[in-house]
N, C-alpha and C positions, 0 to 999 in steps of 0.2 A: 466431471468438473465440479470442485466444491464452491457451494453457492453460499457468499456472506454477507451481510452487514458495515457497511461502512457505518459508523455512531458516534458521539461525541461532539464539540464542535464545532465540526465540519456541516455536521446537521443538526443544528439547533442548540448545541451545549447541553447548560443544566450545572449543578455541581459535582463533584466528582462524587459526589455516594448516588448520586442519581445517576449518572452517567455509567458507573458500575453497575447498577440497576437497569440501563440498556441492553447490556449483556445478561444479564439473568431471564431478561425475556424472549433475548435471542435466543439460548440455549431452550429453554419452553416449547419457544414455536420451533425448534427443529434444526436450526440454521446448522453449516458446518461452521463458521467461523465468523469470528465479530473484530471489526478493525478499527483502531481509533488511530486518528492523526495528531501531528503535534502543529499545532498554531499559534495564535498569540491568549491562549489561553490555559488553560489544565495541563500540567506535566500526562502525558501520555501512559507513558510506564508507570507512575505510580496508579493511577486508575486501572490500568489493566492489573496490579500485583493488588487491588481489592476487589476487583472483578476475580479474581481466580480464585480468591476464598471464598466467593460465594457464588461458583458453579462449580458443575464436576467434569464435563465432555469436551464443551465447546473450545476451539481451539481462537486464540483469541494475541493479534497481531494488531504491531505498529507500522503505521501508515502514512504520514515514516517520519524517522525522529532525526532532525540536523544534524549531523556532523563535525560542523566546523565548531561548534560550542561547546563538543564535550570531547573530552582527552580519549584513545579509542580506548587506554586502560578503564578510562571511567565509566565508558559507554558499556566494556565485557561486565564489568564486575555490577552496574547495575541491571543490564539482560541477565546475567547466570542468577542474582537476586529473584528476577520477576519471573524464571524460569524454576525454577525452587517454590516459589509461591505461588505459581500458578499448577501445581501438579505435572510440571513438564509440558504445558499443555500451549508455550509464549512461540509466538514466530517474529524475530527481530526484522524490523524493517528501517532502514537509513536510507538518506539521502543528504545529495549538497545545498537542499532547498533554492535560493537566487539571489540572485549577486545583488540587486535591492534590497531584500532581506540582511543579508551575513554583511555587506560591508554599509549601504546605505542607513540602514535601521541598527545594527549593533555594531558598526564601526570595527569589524575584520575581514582581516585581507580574504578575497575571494580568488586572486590570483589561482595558476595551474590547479583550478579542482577536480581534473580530472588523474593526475598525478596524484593531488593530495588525493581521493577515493583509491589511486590502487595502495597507496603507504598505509594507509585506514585500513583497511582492511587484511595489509601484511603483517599489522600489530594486533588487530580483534580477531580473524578467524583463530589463528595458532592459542590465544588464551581460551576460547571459547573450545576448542576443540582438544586442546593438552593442557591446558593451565599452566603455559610456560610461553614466552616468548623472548626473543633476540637478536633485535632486529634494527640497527641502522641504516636507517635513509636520511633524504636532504631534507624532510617535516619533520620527521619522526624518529629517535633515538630512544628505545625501551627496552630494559632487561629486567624482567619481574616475572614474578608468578602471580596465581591466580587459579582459589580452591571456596567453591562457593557448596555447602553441604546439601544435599539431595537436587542438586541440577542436574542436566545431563544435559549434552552443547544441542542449542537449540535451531531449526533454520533461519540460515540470514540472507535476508533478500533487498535489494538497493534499486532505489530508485532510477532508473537506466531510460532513456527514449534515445540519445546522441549513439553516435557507433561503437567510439573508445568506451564509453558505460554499458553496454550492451555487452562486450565482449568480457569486461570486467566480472559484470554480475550471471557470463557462466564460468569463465576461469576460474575465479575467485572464489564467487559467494554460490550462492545455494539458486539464484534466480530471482529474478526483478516483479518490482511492483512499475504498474506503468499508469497514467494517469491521462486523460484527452489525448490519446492512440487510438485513435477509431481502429473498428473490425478491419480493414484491410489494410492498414499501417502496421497493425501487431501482424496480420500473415502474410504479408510482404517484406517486413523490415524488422520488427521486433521477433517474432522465434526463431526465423532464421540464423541471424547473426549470435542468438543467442547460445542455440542448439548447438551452433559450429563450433562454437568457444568451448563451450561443454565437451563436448566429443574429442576436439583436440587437446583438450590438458586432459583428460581421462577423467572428467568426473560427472558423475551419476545425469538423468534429464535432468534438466532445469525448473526448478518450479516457476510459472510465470500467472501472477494474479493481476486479471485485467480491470480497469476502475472507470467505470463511463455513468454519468448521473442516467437516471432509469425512472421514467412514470407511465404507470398506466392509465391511458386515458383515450376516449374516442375521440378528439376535438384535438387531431393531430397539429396544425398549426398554431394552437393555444398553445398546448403543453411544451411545444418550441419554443416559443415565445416565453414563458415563463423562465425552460432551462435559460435560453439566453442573459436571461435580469438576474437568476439567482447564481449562477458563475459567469458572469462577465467576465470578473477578472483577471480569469485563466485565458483568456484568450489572446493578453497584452502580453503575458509573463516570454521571454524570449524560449526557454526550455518548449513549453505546450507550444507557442507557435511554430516552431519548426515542423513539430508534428498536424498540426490544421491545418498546415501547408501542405502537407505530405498528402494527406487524406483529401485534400480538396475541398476542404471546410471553409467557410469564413469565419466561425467561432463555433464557442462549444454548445449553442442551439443543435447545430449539424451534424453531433458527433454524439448527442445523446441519444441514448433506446426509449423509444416513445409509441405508441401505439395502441389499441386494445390489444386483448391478454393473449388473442393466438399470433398478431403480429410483433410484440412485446417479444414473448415465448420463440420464434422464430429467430428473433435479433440473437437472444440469447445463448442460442443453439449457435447460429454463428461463430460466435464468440468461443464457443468451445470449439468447432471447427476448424475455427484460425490456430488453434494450439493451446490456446489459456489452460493452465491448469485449476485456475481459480479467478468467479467471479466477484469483485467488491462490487456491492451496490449503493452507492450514495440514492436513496427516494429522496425527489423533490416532489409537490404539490402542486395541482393548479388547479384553475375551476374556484367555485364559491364556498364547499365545503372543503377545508385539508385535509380535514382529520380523514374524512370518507376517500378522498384519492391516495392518502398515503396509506390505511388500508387496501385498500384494494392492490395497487401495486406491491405491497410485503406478500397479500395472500397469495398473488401470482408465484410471488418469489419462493412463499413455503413451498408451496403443491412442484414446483422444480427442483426438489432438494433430493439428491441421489437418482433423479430421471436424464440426466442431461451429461 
């Protein structure tokens, strides 16, 4: 299981030469992969296409960038961009983020998003993968091409927890990012349903990267109690609650990896058990020093990198 970096932020920000400056440290210490989300902050993808100029290995993915805002031609031709400037090195990550979000907050329709994600993805995969597409639906009417110089079609992987997105992001796409899916939600519900979809449209396993906030710390009910203040408000969003529900959670306190470093270490193993091909790690802090716990939980995180 390759172990990442969640960065950007989602944890803590920064500006974007600094936040590309995340990822040069990730790559340093080892990591396989460094993920930046898209919020109400930094374009995502342009920070990763200056993160890829200045590393050379680390494989470095969006976590995940909305949909309903950008055209899916707009969405190819800026991946095949960032996958060109990143030395091949970009893994596209989409989603329909929340209907608070896309109609409340920017005032567009949120209607069938689970239709619109399969039309999405019937216009971006055939560009990303031929540089042609042709394809009328009821969102989506597109005939263009699409030749971006030294890319080569990158993996795309979609934000999936509900059934119809699940079965999506293995038909479709390359396999899902998942977010507050505790350990036995992703291998009861999340690879399953995924793997199946895979298998029956005939395409390759799935890559599935699991995202659960992570600290290390002996003062287990502290560090719960932190995750709980610092993502609260994952826990209202209707997407994550279905899944808290699933897992038996009340919120995302109970759904975080917390522990010292062999019960931490443990959780994580887990998590590759359940099927993940890929761990994001968002570190949160608790306790009086941060600096000192969000070290410590990276250094667990290094010393796990191609063990697990």
């Amino acid at each position: 299981m390759r172990i990442g970096l969640m960065l950007g932020d989602i944890v803590g920000g920064g500006s974007p030469v600094e936040q590309a400056g995340q990822a040069v440290q990730a790559e340093r210490d080892g990591f396989d992969t460094a993920w930046f989300g898209q919020v109400m902050g930094v374009d995502a993808m342009t920070v990763i296409a200056m993160a890829g100029a200045l590393t050379s290995r680390i494989e470095i993915g969006s976590g995940v960038v909305p949909t309903f805002p950008r055209h899916p031609y707009v969405m190819a031709q800026q991946a095949m961009t960032v996958q060109s400037a990143t030395g091949n090195r970009f893994v596209l990550g989409v989603g329909l983020s929340h209907e608070v979000v896309i109609a409340s907050m920017w005032g567009l329709s949120y209607e069938h998003p689970a239709r619109h994600m399969q039309e999405y993805l019937s216009v971006l995969m055939p560009l990303i993968h031929k540089g042609r597409v042709a394809f009328n639906g009821d969102l989506y009417r597109v005939n263009a091409g699409l030749q971006v110089a030294g890319a080569r079609p990158m993996p795309v992987l979609i934000a999936a927890l509900a059934p119809r997105m699940l079965r999506l992001a293995g038909a479709m796409a390359d396999g899902a990012v998942t977010w507050m899916a505790g350990i036995r939600t992703v291998a009861s519900h999340v690879v399953p349903k995924i793997t199946a979809a895979a298998t029956e449209a005939g395409r390759p396993q799935p890559r599935i990267a699991v995202g659960l906030p992570i600290c290390v710390h002996d003062d287990i009910p502290a560090a719960r109690e932190a995750a709980g203040k610092v993502f609260r408000v994952y826990g209202s969003l209707p997407n994550y609650r279905r899944m808290l529900d699933r897992e038996g959670a009340e919120g995302p306190a109970d759904v975080a990896i917390v522990g010292d470093e062999a019960a931490v270490e443990r959780q994580i193993r887990d998590v590759a058990s359940a099927g993940a091909t890929d761990f994001v790690a968002p570190i949160f802090a608790t306790g009086d020093d941060h600096e000192a716990s969000l070290a410590r939980t990276r250094g667990l995180l290094r010393s796990l990198v191609g063990k697990v």
